[in-house]
PyMOL Python script that loads the backbone (N, CA, C, O; Angstrom):
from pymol import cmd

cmd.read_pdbstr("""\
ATOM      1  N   UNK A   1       0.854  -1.168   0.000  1.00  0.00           N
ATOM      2  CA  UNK A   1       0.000   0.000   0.000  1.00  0.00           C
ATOM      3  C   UNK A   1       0.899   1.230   0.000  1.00  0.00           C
ATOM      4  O   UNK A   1       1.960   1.316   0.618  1.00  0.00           O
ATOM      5  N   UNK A   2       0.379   2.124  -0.727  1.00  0.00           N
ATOM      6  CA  UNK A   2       1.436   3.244  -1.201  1.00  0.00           C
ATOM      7  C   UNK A   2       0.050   4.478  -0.689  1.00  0.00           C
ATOM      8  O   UNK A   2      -1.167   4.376  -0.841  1.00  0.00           O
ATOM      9  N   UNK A   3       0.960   5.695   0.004  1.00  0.00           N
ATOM     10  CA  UNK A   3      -0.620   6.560   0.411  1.00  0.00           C
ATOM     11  C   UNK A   3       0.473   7.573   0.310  1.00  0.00           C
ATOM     12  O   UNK A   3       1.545   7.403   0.891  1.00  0.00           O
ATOM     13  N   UNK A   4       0.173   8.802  -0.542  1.00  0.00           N
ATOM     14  CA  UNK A   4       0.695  10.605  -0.495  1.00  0.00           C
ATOM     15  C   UNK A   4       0.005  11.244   0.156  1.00  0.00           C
ATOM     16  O   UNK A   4      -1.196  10.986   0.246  1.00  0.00           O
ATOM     17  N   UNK A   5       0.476  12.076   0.676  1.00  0.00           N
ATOM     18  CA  UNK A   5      -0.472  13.533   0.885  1.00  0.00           C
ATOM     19  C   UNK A   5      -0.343  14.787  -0.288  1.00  0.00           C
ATOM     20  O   UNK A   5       0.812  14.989  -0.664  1.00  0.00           O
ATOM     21  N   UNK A   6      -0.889  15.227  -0.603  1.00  0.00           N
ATOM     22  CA  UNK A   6      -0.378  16.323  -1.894  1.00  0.00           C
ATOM     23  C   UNK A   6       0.176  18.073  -0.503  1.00  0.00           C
ATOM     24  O   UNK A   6       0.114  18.049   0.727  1.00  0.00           O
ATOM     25  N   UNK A   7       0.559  19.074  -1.256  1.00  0.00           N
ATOM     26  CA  UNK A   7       0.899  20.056  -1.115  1.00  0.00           C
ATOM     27  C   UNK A   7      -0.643  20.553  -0.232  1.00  0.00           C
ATOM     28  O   UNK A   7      -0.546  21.157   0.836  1.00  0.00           O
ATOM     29  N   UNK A   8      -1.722  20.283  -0.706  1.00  0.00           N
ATOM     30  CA  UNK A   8      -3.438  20.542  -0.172  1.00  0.00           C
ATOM     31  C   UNK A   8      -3.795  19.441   0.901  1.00  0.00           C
ATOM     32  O   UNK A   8      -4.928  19.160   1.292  1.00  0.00           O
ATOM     33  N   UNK A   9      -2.713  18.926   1.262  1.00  0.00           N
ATOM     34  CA  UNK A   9      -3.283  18.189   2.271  1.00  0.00           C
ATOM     35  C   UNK A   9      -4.267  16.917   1.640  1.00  0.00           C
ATOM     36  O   UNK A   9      -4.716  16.112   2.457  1.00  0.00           O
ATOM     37  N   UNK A  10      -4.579  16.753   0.259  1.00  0.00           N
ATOM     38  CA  UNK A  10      -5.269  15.746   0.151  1.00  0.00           C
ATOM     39  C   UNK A  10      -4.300  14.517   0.389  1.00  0.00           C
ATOM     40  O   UNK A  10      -3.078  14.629   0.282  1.00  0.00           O
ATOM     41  N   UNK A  11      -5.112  13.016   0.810  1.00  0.00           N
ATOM     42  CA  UNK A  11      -4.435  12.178   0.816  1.00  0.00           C
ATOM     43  C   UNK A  11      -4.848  10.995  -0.549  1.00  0.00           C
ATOM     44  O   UNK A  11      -6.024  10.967  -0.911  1.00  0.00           O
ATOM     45  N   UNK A  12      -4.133  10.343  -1.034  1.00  0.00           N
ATOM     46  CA  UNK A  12      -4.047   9.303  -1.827  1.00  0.00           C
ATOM     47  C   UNK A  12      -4.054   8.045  -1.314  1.00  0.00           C
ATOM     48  O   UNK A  12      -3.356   8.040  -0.300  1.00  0.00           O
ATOM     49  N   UNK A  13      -4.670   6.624  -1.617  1.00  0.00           N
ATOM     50  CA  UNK A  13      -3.733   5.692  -2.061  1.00  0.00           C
ATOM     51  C   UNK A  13      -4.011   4.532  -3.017  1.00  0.00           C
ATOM     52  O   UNK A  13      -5.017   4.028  -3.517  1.00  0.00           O
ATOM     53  N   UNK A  14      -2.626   4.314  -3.061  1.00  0.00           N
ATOM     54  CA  UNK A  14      -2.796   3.060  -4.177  1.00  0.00           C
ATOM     55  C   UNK A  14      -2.271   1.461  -3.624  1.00  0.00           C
ATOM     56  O   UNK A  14      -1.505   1.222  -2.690  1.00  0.00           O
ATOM     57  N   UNK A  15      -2.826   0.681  -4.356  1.00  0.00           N
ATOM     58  CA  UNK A  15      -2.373  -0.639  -3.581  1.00  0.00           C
ATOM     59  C   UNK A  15      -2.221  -1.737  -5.080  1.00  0.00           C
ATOM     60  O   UNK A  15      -3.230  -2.158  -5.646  1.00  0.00           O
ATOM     61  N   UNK A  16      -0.685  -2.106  -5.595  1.00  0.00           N
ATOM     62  CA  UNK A  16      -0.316  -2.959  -6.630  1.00  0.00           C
ATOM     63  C   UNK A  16      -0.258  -4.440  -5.876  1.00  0.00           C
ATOM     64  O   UNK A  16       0.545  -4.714  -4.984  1.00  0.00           O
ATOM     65  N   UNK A  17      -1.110  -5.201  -6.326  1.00  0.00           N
ATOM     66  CA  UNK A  17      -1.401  -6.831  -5.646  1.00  0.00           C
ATOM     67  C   UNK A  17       0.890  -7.061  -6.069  1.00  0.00           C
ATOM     68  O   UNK A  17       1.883  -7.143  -5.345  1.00  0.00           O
ATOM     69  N   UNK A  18       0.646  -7.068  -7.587  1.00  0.00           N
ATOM     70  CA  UNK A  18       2.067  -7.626  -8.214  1.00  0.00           C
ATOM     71  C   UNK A  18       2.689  -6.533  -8.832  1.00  0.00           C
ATOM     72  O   UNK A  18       2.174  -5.905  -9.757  1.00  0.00           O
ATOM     73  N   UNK A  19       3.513  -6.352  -8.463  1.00  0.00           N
ATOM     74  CA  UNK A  19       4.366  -5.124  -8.828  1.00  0.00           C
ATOM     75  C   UNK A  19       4.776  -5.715 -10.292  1.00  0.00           C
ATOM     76  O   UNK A  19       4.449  -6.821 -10.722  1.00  0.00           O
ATOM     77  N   UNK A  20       5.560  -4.739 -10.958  1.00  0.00           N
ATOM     78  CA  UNK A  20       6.129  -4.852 -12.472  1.00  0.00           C
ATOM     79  C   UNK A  20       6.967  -5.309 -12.444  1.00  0.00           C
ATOM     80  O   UNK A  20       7.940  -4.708 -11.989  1.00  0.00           O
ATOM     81  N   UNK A  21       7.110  -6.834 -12.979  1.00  0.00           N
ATOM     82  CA  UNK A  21       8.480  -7.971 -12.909  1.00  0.00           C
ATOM     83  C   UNK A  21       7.834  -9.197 -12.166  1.00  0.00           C
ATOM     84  O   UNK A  21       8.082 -10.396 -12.295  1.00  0.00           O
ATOM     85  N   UNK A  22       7.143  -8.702 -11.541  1.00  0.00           N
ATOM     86  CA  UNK A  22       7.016  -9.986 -10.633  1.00  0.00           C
ATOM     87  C   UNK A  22       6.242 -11.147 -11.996  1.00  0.00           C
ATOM     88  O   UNK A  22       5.812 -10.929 -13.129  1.00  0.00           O
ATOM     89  N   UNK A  23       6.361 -12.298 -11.204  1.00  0.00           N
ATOM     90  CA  UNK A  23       5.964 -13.769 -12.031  1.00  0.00           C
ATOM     91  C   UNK A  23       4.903 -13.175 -12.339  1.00  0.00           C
ATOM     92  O   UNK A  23       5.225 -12.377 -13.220  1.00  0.00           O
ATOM     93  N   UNK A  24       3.499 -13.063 -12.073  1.00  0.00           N
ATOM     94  CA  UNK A  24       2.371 -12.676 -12.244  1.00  0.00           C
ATOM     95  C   UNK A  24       2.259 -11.848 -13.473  1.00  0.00           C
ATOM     96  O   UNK A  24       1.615 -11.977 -14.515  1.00  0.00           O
ATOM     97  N   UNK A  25       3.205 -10.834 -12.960  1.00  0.00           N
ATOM     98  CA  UNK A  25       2.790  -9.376 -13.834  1.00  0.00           C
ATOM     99  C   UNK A  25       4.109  -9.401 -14.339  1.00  0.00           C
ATOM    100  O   UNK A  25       4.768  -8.490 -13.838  1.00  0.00           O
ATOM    101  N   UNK A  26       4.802 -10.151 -15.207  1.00  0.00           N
ATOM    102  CA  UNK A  26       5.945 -10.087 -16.047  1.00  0.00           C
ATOM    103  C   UNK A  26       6.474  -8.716 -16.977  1.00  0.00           C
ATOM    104  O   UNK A  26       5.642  -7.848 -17.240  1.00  0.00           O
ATOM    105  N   UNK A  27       7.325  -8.632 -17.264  1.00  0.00           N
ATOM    106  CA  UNK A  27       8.457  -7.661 -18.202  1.00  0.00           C
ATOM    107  C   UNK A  27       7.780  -7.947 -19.498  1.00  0.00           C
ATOM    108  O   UNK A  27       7.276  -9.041 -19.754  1.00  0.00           O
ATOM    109  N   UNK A  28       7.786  -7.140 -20.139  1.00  0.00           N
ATOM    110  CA  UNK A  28       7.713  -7.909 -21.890  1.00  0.00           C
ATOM    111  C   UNK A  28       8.970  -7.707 -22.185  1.00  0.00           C
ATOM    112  O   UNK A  28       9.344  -6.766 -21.484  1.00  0.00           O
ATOM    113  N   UNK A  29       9.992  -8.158 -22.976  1.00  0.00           N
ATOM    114  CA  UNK A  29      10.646  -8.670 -23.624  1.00  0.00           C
ATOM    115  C   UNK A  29      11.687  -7.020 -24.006  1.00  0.00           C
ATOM    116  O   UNK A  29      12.913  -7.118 -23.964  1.00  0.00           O
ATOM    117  N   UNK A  30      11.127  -5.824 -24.303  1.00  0.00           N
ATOM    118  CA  UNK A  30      11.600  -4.588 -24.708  1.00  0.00           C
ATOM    119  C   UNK A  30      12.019  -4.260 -23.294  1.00  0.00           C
ATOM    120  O   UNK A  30      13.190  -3.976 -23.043  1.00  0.00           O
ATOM    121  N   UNK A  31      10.777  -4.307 -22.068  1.00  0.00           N
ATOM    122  CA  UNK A  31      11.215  -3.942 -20.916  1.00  0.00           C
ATOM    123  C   UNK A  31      12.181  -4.439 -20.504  1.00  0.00           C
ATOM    124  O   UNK A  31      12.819  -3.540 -19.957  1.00  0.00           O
ATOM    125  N   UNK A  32      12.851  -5.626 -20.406  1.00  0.00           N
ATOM    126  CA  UNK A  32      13.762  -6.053 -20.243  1.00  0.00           C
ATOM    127  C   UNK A  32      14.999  -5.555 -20.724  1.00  0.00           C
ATOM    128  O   UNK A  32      15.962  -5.400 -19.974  1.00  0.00           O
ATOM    129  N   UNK A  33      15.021  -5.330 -21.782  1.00  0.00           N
ATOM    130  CA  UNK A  33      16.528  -5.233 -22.508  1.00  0.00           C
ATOM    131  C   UNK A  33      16.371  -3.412 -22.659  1.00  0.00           C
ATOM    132  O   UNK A  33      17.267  -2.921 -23.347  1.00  0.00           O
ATOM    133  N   UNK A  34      15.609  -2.671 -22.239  1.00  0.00           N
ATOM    134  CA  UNK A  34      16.048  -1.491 -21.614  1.00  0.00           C
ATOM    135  C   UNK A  34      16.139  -1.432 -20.442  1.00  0.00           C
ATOM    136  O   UNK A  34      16.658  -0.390 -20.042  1.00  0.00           O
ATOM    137  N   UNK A  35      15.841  -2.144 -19.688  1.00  0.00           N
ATOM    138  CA  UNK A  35      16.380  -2.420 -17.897  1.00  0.00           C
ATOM    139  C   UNK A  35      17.517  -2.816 -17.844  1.00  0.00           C
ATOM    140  O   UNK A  35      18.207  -2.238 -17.004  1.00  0.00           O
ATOM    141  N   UNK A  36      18.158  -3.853 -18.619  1.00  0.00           N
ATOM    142  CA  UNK A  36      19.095  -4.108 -19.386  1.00  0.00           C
ATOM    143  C   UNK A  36      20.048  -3.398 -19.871  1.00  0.00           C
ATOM    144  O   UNK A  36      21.184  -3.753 -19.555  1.00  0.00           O
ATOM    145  N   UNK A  37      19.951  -2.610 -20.461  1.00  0.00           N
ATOM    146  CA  UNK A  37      20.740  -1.145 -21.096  1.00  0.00           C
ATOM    147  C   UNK A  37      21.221   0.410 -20.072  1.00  0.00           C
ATOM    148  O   UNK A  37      22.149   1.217 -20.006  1.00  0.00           O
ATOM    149  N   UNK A  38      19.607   0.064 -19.267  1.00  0.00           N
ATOM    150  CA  UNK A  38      19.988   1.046 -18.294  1.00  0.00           C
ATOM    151  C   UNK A  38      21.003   0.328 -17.031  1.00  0.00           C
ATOM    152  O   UNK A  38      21.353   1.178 -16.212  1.00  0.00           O
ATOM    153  N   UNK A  39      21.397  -0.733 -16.812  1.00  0.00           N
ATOM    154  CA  UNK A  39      21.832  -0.958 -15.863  1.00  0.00           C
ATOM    155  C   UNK A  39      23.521  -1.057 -16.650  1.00  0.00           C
ATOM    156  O   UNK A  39      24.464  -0.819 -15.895  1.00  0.00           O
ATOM    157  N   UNK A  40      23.746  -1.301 -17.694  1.00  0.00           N
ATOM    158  CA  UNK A  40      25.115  -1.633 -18.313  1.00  0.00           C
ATOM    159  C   UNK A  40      25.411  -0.115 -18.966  1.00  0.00           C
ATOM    160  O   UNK A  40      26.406   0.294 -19.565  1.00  0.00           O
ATOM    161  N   UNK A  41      24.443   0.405 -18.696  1.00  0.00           N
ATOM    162  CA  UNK A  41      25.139   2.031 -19.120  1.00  0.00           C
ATOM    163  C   UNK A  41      26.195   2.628 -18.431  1.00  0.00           C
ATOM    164  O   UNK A  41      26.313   2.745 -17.211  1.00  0.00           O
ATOM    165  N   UNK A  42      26.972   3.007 -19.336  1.00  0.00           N
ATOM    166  CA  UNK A  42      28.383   3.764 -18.036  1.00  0.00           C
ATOM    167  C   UNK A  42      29.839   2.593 -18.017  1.00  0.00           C
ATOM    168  O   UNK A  42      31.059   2.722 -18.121  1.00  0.00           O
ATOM    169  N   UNK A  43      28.958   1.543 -17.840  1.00  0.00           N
ATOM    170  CA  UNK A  43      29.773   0.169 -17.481  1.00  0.00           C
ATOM    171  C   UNK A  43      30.225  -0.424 -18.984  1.00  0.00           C
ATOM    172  O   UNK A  43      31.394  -0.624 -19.315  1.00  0.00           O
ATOM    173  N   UNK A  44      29.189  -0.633 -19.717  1.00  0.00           N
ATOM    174  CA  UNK A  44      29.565  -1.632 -21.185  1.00  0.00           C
ATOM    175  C   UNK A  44      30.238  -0.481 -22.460  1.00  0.00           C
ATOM    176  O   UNK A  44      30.667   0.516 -21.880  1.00  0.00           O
ATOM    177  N   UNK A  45      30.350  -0.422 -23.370  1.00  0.00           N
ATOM    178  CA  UNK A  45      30.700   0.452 -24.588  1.00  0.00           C
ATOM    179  C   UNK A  45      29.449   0.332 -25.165  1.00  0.00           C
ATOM    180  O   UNK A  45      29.261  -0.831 -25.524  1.00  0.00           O
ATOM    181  N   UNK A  46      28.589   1.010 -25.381  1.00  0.00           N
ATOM    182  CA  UNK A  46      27.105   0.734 -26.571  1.00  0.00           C
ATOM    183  C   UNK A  46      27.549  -0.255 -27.456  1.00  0.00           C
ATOM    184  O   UNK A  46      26.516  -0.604 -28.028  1.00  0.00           O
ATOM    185  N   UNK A  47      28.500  -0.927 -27.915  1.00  0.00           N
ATOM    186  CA  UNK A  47      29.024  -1.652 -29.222  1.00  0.00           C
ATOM    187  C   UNK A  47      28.953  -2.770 -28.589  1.00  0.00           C
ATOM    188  O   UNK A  47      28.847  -3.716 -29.370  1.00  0.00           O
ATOM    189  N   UNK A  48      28.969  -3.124 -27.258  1.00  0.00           N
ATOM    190  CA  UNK A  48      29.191  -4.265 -26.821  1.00  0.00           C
ATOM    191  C   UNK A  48      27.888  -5.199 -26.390  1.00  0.00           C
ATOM    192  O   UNK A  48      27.548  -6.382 -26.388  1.00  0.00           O
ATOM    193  N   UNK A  49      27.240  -3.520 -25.926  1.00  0.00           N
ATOM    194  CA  UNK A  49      25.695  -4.120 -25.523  1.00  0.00           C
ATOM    195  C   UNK A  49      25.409  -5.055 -26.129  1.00  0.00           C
ATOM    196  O   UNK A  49      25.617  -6.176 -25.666  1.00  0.00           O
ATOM    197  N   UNK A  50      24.754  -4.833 -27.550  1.00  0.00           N
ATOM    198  CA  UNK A  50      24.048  -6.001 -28.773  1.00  0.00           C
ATOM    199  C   UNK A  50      24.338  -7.465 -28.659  1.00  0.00           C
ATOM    200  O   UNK A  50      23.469  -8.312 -28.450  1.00  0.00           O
ATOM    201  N   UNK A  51      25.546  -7.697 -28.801  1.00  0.00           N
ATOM    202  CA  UNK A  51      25.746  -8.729 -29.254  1.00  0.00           C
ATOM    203  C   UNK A  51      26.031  -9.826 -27.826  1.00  0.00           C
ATOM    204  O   UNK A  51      26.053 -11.056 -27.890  1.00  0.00           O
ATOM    205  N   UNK A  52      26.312  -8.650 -26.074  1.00  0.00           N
ATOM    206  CA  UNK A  52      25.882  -9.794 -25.537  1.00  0.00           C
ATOM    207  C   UNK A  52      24.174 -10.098 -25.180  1.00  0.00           C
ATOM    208  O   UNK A  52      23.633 -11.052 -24.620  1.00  0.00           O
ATOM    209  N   UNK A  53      23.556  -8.685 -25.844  1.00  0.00           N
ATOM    210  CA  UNK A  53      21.838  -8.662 -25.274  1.00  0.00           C
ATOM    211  C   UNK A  53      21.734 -10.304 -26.433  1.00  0.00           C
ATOM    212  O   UNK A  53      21.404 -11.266 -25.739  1.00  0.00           O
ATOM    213  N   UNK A  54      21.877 -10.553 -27.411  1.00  0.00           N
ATOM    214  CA  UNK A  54      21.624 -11.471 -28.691  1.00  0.00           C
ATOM    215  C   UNK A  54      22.191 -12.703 -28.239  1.00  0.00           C
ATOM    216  O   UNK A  54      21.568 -13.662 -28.696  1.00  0.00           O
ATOM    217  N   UNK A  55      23.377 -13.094 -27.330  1.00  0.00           N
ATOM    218  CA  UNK A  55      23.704 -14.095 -26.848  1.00  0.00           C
ATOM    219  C   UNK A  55      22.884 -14.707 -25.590  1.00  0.00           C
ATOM    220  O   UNK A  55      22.729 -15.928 -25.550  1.00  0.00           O
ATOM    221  N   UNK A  56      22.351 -13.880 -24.555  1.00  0.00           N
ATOM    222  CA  UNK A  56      21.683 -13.680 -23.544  1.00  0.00           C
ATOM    223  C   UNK A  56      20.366 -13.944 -23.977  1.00  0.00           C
ATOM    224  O   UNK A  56      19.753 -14.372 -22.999  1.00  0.00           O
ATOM    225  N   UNK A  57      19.570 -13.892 -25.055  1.00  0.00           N
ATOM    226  CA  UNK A  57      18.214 -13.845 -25.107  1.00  0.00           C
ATOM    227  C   UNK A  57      18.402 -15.299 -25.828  1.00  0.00           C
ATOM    228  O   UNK A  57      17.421 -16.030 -25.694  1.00  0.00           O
ATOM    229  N   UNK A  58      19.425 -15.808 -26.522  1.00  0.00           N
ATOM    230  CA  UNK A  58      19.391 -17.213 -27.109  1.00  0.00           C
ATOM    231  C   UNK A  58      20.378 -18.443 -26.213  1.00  0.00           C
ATOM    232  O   UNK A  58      21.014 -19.302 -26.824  1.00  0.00           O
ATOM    233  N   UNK A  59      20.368 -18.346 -24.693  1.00  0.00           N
ATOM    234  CA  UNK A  59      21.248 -18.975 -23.703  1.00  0.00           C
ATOM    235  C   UNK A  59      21.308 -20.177 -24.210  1.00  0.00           C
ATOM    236  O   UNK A  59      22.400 -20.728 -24.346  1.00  0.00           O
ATOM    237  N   UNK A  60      20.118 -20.794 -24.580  1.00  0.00           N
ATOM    238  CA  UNK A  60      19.938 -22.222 -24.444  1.00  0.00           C
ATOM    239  C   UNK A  60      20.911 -22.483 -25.682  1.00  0.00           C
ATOM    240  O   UNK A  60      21.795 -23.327 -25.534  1.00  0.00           O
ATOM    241  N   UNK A  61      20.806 -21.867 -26.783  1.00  0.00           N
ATOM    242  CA  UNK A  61      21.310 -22.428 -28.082  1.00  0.00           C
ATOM    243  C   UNK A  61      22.980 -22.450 -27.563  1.00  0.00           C
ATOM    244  O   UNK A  61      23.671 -23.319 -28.093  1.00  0.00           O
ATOM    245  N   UNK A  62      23.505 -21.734 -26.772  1.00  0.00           N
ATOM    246  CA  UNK A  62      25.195 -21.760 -26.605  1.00  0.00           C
ATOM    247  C   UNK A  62      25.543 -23.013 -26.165  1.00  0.00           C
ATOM    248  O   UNK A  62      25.103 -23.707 -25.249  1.00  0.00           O
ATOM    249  N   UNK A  63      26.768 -23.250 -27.312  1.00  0.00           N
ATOM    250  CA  UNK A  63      27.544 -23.986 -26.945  1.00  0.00           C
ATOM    251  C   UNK A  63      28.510 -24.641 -25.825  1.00  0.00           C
ATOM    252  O   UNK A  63      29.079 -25.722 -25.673  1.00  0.00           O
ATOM    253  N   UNK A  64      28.371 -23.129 -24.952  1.00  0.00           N
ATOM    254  CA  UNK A  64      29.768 -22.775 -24.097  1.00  0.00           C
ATOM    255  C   UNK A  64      29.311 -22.229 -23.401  1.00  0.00           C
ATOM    256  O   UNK A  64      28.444 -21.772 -24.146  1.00  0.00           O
ATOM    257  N   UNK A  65      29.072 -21.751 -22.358  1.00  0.00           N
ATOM    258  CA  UNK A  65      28.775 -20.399 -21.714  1.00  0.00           C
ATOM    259  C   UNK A  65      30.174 -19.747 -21.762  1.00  0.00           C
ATOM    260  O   UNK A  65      30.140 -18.664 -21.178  1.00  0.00           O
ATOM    261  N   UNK A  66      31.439 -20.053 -22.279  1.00  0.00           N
ATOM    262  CA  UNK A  66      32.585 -19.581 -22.255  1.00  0.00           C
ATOM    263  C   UNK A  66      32.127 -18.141 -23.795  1.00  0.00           C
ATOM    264  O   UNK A  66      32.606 -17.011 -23.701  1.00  0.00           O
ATOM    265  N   UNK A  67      31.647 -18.344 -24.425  1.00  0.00           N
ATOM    266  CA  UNK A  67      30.780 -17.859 -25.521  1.00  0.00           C
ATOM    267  C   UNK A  67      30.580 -16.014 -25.076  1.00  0.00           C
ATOM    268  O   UNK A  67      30.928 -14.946 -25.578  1.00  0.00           O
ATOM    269  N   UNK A  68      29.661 -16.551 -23.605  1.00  0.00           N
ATOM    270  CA  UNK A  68      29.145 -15.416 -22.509  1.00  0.00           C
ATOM    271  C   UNK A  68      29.713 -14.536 -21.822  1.00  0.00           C
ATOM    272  O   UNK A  68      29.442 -13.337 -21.762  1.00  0.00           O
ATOM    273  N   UNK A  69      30.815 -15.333 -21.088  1.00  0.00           N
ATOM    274  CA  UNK A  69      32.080 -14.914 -20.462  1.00  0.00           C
ATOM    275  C   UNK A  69      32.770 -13.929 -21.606  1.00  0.00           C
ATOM    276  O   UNK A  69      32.693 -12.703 -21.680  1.00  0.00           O
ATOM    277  N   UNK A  70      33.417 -14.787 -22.408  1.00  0.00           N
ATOM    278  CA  UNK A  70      34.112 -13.930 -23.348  1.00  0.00           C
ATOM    279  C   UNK A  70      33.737 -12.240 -23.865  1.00  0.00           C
ATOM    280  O   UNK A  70      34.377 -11.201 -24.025  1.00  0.00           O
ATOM    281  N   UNK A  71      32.941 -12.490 -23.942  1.00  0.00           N
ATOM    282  CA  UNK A  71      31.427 -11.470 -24.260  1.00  0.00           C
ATOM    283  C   UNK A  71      31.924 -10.260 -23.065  1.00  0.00           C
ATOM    284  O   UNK A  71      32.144  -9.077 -23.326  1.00  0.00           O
ATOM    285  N   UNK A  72      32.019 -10.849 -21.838  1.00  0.00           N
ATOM    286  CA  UNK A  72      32.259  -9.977 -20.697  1.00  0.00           C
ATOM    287  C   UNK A  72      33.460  -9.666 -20.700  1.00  0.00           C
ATOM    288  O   UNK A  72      33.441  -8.469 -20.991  1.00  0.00           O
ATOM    289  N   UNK A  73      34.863 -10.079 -20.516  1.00  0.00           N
ATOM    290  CA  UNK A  73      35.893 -10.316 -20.308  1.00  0.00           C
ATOM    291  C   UNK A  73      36.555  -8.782 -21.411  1.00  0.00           C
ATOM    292  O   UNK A  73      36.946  -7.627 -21.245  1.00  0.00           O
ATOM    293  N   UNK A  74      36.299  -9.872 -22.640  1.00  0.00           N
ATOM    294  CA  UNK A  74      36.823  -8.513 -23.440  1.00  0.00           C
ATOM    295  C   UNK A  74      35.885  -6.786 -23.400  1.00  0.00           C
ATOM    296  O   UNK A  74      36.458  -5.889 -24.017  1.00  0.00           O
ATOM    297  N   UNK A  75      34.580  -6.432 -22.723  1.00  0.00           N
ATOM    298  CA  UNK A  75      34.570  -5.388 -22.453  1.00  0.00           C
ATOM    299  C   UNK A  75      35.477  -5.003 -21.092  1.00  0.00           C
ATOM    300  O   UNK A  75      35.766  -3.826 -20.876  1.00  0.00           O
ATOM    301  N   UNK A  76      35.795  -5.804 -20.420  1.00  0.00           N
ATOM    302  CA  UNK A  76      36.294  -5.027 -18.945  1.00  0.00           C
ATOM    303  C   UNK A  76      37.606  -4.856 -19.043  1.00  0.00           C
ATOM    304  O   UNK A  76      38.228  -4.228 -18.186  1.00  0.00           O
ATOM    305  N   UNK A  77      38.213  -5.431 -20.168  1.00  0.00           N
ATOM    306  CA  UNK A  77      39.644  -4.991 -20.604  1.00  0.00           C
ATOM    307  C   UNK A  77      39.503  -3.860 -21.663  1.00  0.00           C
ATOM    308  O   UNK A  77      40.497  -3.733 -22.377  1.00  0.00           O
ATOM    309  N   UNK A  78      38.424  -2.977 -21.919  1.00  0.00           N
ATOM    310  CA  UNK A  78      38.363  -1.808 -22.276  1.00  0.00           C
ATOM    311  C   UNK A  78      37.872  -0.753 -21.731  1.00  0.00           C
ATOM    312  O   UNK A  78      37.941   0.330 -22.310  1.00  0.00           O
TER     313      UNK A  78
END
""", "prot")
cmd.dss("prot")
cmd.show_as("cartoon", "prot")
cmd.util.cbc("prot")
cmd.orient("prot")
């Protein structure tokens, strides 16, 4: 339960059963990979983003998770 008061003294509230993410009330797929973007911002090179967001969304198909790693490794040595 979430309750404001405004600047007028009115009060509010709101009450979310499942917040946004949760199992219930899931991410779609865009939300993700800008939650995604916003959290590797600062940290990744934009060039690097893509191709581990494209490895990450196809886990199962890897060969290696060394594939993944690598992916990481060579941004943090830049």
């Amino acid at each position: 339960m979430l309750e404001i008061e405004t600047t007028s003294g009115e009060r509010r509230r709101a009450s979310v059963k499942y917040f946004k993410g949760h199992v219930k009330n899931p991410l779609a797929d865009e939300e993700v990979e800008d939650k995604f973007r916003r959290q590797v911002a600062g940290r990744m090179a934009d060039r690097a983003v893509e191709p581990l967001l494209e490895k990450l969304w196809k886990l199962e198909d890897v060969g290696n998770i060394r594939e993944v790693v690598d992916l990481l490794v060579a941004q943090a040595r830049h």
